[in-house]
N, C-alpha and C positions, 0 to 999 in steps of 0.2 A: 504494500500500500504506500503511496507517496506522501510523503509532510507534507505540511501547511505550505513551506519554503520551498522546497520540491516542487511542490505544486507551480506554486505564484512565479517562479524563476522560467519553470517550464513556458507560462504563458507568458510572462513578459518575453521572454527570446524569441514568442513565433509571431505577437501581435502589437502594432503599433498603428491604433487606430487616431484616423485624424479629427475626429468626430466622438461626442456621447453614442455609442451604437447599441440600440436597444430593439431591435426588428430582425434577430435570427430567426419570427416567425415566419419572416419574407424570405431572407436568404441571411447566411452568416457570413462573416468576415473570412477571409483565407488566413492560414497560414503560413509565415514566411518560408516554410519546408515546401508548400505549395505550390507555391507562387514559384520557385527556385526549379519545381520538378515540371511544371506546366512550361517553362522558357526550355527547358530542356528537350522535353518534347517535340516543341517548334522547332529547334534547333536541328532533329534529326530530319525532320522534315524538310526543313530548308538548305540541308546539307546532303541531303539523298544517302543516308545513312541506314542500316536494316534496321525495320521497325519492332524487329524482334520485341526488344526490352515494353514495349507500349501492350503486347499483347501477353510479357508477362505480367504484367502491372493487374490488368483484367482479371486471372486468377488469384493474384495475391488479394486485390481487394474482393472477391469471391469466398474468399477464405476468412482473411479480417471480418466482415459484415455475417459471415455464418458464426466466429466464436461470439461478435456481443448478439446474436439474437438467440443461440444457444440451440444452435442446428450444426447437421454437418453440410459442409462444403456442398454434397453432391445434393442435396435441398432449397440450394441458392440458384434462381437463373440472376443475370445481368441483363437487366433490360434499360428502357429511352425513359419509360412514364410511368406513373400509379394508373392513369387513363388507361396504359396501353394493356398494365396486367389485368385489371379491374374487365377488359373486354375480352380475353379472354375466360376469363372466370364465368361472366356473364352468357357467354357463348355454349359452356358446357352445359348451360342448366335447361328443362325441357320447357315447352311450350305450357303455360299457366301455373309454372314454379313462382311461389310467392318469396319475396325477397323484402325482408326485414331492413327496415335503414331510421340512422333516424333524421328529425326534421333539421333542415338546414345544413345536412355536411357536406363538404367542400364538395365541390362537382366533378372530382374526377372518380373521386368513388360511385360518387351516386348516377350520375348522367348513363356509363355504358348499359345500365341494367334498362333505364327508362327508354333510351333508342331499340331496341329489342325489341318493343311492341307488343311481346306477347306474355310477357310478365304479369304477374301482378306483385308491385313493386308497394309496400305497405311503411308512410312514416310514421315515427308516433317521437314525443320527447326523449331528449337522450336519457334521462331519468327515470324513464321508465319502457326502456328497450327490454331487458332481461325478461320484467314481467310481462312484456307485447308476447313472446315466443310464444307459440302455435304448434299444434301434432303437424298442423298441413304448412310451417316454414319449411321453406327448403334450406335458405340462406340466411345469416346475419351479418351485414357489411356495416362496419363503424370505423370510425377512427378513433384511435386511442385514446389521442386529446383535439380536440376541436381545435380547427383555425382559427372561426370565428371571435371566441374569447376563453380558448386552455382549458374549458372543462374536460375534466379526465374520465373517460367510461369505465363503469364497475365493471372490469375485466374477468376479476374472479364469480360475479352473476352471473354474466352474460351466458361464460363456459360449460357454467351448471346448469341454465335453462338450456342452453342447444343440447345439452350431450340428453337430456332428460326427454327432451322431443323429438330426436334423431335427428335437428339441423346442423350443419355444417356455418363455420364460421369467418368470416374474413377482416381480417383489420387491417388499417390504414397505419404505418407508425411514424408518418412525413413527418407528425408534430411532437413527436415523442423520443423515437430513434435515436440514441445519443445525450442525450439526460436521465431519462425514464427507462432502467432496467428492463428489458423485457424477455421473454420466453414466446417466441416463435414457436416451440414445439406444442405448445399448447393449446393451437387455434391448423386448422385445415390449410388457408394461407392467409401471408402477412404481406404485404407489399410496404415499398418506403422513398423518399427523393433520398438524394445526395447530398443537397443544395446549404439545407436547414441544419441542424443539429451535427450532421456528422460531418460538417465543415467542408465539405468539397464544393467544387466548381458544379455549373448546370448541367445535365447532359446524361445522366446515369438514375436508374431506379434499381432496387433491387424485388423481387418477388420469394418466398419462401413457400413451398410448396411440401406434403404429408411425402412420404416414404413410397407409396404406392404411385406418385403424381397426382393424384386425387380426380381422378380421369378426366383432367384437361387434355384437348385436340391443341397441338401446337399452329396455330392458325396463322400466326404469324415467322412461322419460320423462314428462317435462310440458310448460307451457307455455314455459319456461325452454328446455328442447331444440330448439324450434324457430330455423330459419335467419332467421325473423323474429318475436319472442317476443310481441310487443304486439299481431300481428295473430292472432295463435296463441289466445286466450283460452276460444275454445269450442268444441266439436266437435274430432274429432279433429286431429292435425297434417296438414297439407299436406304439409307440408315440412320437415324436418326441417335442423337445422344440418351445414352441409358439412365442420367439423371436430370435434372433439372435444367441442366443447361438445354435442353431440348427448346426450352420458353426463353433462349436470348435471341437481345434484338441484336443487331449489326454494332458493334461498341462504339461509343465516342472515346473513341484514342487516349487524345487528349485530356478528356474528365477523369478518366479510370488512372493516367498518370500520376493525375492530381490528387485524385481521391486517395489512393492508395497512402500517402502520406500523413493524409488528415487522419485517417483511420489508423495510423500508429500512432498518432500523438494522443487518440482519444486512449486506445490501448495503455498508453505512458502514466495516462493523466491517471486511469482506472475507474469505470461508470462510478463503484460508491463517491466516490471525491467531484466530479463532476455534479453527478445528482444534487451531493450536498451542496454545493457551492449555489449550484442555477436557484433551488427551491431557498435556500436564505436569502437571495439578493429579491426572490419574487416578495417573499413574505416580507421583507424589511417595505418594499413598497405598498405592501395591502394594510401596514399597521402606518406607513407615513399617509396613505390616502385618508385612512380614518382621520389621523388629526387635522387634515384639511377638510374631513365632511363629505369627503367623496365614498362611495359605498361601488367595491367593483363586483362584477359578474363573478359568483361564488364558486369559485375554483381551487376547494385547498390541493396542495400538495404541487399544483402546479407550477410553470418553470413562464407560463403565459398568463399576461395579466389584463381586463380587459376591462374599462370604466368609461359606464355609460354615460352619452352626455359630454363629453368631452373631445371625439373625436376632430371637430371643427379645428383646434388648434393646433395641430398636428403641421398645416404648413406654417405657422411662429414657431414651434418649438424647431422643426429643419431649419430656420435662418439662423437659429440661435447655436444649432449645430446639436441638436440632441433629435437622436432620428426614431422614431418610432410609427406604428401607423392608426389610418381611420377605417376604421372594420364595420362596416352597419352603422355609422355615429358612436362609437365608440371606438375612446385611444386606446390600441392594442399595444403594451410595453412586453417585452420575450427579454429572456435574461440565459448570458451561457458564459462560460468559463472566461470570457478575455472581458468580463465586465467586474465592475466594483461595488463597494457599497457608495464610495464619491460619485457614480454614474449614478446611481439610485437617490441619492441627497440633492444632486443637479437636477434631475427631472422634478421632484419632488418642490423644490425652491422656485422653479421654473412654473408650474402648477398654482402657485399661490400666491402670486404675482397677478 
């Protein structure tokens, strides 16, 4: 486990933000290990050098993203999008399979099940998803913690009502991944961005798929999907990859070079010490809001903080140089490892004003 010292040393050497940055719900900062591996990249590119090393990058971070969600390797596809796994998913399931969602989650979970047509696609409050389950769900698609304003879903309910009705389950962990511990092996599949939490560049999702593939059609395959990719180039597949990797898209290079780095610094830093750090800097803001009389969206535990009624200032607060965003009319504040409690005192002085 890292010290306090350990820790803070760690992140000051990788981040040097020129701005209060409080919007890793949007995208996070890079890493200077990142930023260093991404020019590198370019570099082989621009120097027609073999791109070898970029396609082992791909499995390394395949490998990384399977130990924190606590899956093996061969469980992990690389894909582009949550959209993109989300349609596949949605693809397996038969003509008037009911799909459990709840109201308002980000759209890339929810939209592929409603283009289908022949769903019947059921919201109800995130609060009360667990108790919605149904003998005739087929599906339950949530995200971990909402975009909108960080409520966390009762994970350990949710598991109990599906297994209890025979639905299968799917989480979203874009908002979560990389602060909030999770266990993939616990849920059918888990999909997640790159962008957010786990501190890499745009371009990469991951999907985590049961042991069996949970009889998804790879619908999106290429030559990347195959059990053997290089012999794969023309005509259709032969053969297709015996795990997971069946469901990758075509890699963005360049992301997975990136990524790959970020994902050892989160490894470095180690999830308890990450988790602790994001959830005291949320909570230092939900106990500074009360002494200003503001009352946020009731998210404990959360790393996202979201208070109604305030969103409008969102562009003063960017001139001022503290970046955060406006969610539905509500300022959405996200807190992660390269932030302080002086970013959190800034916002907060800035607030009451």
């Amino acid at each position: 486990m890292e010290t306090t010292e350990t820790f803070e040393s760690l992140v000051r050497a990788e981040f040097t933000p020129k701005t209060t940055y409080l919007n890793t719900a949007s995208n996070s900062l890079l890493p200077a290990r990142t930023v260093a591996a991404l020019h590198e990249a370019a570099l082989l590119r621009a120097e027609g050098r073999p791109l070898t090393p970029l396609f082992e990058d791909v499995e390394a971070c395949r490998a990384a993203y399977a130990r924190l969600a606590g899956v093996p390797a061969t469980r992990v596809a690389a894909g582009a999008s949550v959209a993109a796994h989300s349609g596949v998913i949605a693809a397996s399931l038969p003509a008037g399979a009911e799909v459990l969602t709840a109201e308002d989650d980000f759209t890339s979970v929810l939209n592929p099940f409603h283009v289908r047509g022949d769903l019947k696609v059921r919201a109800v409050p995130l609060e009360r998803i667990a108790e919605s389950v149904r003998p005739d769900t087929a599906l339950v698609a949530v995200s971990a913690a909402q975009s909108a304003d960080g409520r966390v879903a009762d994970l350990a309910a949710l598991r109990e009502a599906a297994r209890a009705h025979g639905a299968r389950t799917y989480v979203d962990f874009s908002q979560a991944a990389g602060w909030l511990p999770m266990d993939a092996d616990a849920y059918d599949f888990t999909a997640t961005v790159s962008f957010k939490w786990l501190l890499g560049p745009h371009g990469a999702a991951f999907l985590t798929v049961p042991e069996d593939l949970g009889g998804l059609t790879p619908l999106l395959a290429g030559w990347v999907a195959a059990e053997q990719p290089w012999d794969s180039c023309y005509g259709p597949v032969d053969e297709l990859a015996h795990s997971a990797r069946r469901f990758d898209l075509t890699h963005a290079l360049f992301t997975y070079a990136g990524l790959r780095r970020s994902l050892e610094l989160i490894e470095e830093l180690g999830m308890a010490a990450v988790h602790a750090h994001d959830v005291a800097l949320a909570d230092r803001f939900r106990d500074g809001l009360a002494t200003l009389g503001h009352t946020p969206v009731p998210a404990p535990g959360s790393a996202i903080v979201s208070v109604p009624g305030l969103g409008g200032r969102q562009p003063e607060l960017s001139r001022a140089g503290i970046e955060v965003s406006d969610r539905a009319g509500n300022l959405r504040a996200s807190f992660h490892l390269f932030n302080t409690p002086a970013d959190v005192d800034r916002l907060l002085d800035a607030l009451s004003g």
